[in-house]
C-alpha positions, 0 to 999 in steps of 0.5 A, a space after each residue: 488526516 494529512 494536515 496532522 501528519 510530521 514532515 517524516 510521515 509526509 516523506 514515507 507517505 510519498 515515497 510509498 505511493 510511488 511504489 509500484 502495488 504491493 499485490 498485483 505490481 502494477 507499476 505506479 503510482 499507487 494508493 497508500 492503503 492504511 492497514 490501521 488508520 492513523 498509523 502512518 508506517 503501517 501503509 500499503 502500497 496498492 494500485 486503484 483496483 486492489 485498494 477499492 476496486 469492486 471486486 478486486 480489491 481490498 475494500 471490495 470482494 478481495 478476489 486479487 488477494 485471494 488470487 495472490 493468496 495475500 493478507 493485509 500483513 503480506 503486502 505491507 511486508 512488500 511495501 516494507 521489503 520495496 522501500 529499503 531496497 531504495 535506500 541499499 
């Protein structure tokens, strides 16, 4: 997938692993976690045991995110919010 991405997409995909994570704000760098593949912007900064970690994370149990009482949507607004406050 990386070979097909723009130089933008290049850019933010960088700038968002570098984010600390969007749910447990462990201090990165951090994993860019696709909320739909193929859509770059709509990345989500997570750090190892939030995006694939067996019982914290996203593509495991999901217990961090039940604990931080997040969703998908929640943590992109984070990774959002996080990112522009870099650019003020």
């Amino acid at each position: 997938m990386n070979s097909k991405l723009t130089k933008r997409e290049r850019e933010h995909l960088g700038r968002v692993k570098e984010l600390p994570c969007s749910v447990c704000d462990a201090s990165g760098p951090s994993d860019a976690h696709h909320i739909k593949q193929g859509l770059t912007y709509t990345c989500v900064a997570l750090c190892k045991d939030c995006h694939q970690g067996p019982i914290m994370g996203w593509h495991g149990q999901k217990r961090m995110w039940a604990i931080q009482k997040m969703e998908e949507l929640n943590a992109l607004n984070v990774t959002i919010d996080r990112l522009l406050s870099h650019v003020r």
